[in-house]
C-alpha positions as CSV (number, residue, x, y, z in Angstrom):
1,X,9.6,101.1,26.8
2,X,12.3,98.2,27.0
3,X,12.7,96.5,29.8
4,X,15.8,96.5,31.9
5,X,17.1,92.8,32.5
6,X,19.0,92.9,35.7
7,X,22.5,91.2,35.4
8,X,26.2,90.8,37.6
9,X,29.5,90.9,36.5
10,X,29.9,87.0,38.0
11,X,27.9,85.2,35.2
12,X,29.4,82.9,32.5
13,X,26.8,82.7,29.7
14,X,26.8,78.5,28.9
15,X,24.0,79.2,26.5
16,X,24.6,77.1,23.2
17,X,22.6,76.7,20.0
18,X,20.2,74.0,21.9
19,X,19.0,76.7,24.7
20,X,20.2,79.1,27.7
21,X,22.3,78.3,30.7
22,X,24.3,80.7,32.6
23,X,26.5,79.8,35.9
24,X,27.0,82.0,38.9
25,X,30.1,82.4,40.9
26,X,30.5,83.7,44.5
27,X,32.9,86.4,44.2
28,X,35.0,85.6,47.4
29,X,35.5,81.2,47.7
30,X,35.0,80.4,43.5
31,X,31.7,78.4,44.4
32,X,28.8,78.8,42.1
33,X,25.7,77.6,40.9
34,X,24.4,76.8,37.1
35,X,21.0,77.8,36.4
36,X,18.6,75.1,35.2
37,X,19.2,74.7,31.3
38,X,16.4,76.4,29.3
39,X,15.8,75.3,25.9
40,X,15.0,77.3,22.9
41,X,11.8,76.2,21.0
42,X,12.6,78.4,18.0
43,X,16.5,76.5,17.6
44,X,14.6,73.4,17.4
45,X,12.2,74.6,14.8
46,X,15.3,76.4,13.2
47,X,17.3,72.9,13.2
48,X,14.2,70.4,11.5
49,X,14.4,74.4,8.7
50,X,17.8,73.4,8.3
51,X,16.9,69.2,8.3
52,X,14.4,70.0,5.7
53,X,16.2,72.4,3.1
54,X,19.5,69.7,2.9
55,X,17.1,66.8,2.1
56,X,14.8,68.3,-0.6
57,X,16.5,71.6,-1.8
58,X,14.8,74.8,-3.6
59,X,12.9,77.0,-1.4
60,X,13.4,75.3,1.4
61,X,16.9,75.6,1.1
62,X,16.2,79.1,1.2
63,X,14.4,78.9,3.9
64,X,17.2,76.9,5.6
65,X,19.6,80.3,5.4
66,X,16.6,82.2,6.9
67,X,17.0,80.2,9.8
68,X,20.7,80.3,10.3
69,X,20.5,83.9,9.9
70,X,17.6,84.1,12.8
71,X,19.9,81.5,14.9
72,X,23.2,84.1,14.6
73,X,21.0,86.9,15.6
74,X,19.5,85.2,18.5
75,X,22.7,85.5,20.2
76,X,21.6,88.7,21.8
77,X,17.6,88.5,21.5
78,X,14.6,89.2,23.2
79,X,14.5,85.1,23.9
80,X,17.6,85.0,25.8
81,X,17.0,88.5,27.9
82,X,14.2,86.3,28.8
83,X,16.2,83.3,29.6
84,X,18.8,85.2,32.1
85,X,16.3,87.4,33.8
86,X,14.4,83.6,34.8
87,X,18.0,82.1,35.8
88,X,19.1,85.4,38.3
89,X,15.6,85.1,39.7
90,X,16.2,81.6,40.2
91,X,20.0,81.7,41.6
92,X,19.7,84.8,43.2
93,X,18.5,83.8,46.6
94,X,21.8,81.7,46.8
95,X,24.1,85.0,47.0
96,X,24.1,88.4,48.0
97,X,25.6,91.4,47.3
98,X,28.0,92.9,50.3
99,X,27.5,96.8,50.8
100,X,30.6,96.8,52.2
101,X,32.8,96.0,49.1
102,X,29.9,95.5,46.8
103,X,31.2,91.8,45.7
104,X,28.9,89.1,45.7
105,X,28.9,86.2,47.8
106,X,27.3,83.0,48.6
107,X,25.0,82.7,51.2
108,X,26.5,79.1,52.1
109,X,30.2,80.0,53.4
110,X,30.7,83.6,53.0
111,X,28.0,85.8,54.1
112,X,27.7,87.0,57.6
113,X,24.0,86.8,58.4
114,X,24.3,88.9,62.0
115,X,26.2,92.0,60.1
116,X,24.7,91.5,56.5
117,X,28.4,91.8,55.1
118,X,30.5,89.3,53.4
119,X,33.2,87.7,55.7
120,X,35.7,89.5,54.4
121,X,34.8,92.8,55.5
122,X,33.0,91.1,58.5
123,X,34.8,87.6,59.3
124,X,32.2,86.0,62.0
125,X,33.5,86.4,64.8
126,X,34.0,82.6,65.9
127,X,35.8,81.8,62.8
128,X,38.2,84.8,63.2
129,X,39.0,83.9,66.9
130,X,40.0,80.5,65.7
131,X,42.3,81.7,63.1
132,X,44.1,84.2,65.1
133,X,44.3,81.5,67.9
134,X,45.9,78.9,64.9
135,X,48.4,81.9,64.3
136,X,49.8,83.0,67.8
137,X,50.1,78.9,68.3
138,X,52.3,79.3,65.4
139,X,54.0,82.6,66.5
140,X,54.5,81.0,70.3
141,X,55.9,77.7,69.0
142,X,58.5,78.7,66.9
143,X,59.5,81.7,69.4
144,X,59.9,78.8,71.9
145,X,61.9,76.4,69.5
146,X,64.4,78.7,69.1
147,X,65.4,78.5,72.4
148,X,65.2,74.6,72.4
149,X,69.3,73.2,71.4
150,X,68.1,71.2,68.5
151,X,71.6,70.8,67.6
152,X,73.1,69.4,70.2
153,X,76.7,68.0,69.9
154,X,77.5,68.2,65.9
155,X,80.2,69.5,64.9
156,X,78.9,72.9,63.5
157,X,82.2,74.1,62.2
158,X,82.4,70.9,60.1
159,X,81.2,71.1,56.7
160,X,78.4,68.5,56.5
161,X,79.3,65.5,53.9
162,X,75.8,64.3,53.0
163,X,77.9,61.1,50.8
164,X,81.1,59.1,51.5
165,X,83.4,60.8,49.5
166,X,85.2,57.3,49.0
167,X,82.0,54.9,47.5
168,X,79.4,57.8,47.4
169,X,76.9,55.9,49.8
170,X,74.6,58.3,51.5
171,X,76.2,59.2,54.8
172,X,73.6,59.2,58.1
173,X,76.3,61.0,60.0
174,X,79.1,59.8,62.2
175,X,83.2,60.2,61.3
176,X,83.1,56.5,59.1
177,X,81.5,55.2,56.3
178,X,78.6,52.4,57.1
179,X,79.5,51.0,53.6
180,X,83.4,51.5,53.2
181,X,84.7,52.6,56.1
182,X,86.3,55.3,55.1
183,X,86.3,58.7,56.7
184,X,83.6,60.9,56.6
185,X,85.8,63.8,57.9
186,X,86.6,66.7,55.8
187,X,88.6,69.5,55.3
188,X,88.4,72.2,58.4
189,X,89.0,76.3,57.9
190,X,91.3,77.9,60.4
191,X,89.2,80.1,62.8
192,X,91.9,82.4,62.1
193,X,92.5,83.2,58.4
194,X,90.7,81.0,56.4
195,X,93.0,78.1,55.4
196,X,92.0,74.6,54.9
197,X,93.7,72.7,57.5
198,X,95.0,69.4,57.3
199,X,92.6,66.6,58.7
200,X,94.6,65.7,61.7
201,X,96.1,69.0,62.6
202,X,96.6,70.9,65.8
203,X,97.6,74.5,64.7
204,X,97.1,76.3,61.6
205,X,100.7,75.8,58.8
206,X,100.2,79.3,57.8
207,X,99.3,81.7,60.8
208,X,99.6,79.5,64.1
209,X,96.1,79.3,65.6
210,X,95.2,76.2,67.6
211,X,92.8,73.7,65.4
């Protein structure tokens, strides 16, 4: 009867025509292990076939396409069932499967030893108070900033002139240019229907609301 080989659906196969190597990934961070490379005895024999049947021709040449066609068809052999059933017995102990959601993990950052889950469906319990602790820091600062008058005298109304609209120098607030001297004041909307109003003037030209 054939033998099962055990296998997971986090495995990259990094075999190549030299030998076996497969790498591991935990499921939940991206971390993962690479098993230790294996080589294959037979690709090496296959390779000096090869060496042999360019340099002298005639049967061995023959002998030369027996060998590729063994190499292409130990793809999926016997020898590299072997070579993945040695490297998940030798990563295995570095991950294990959560019977909560059935990914695995690694047994370095995201297993919970104490509930035998991954952290995801069991965050430890240490780590979890610290996060929600970082969050309601979060939640209470910005609640209490919005009460704070960050904003102080400026003129809010005003619309903000980031450049002098004389020389174009980069304006760091105030009513004058640092460079020019010209004003940094701009055109105001009447409170009352819209218009522009003129820079220095009291009451709105077109319905008679005070500036």
């Amino acid at each position: 009867m054939t033998e099962h080989v055990p296998f997971t659906d986090n495995v990259t196969d990094l075999s190549n025509e030299d030998g076996f190597q497969f790498e591991f990934r935990c499921e939940r961070c991206g971390n993962g292990f690479r098993s230790a490379f294996q080589r294959d005895l037979r690709s090496t024999g296959q390779k000096l076939a090869r060496g042999l049947s360019g340099f002298l021709g005639g049967p061995l040449a023959q002998a030369g396409y027996m060998a590729d066609r063994l190499l292409d068809r130990g793809t999926n052999s016997p020898a590299k069932d072997a070579a993945l059933r040695t490297a998940t017995a030798e990563i295995a102990p570095r991950f294990h499967q959560c019977r909560g959601c059935g990914d695995w993990v690694c047994g370095d950052g995201c297993w919970n030893t104490d509930v035998g889950q991954c952290v995801r469906c069991s965050p430890v319990v240490v780590e979890e108070l610290a996060r929600l602790q970082a969050e309601a820091r979060r939640s209470q600062m910005q609640q209490r900033l919005e009460s704070v008058d960050l904003v102080g005298s400026t003129p809010l109304s005003q619309q903000a002139q980031p450049r002098c609209p004389s020389c174009g120098a980069q304006s760091r607030g105030g009513k004058f240019c640092v460079e020019c001297g010209a004003s940094l004041m701009t055109t105001r909307a009447c409170s009352g229907c819209g218009t522009d109003l003129a820079p220095n003037a009291r009451f709105c030209a077109e319905c008679g609301t005070a500036a």
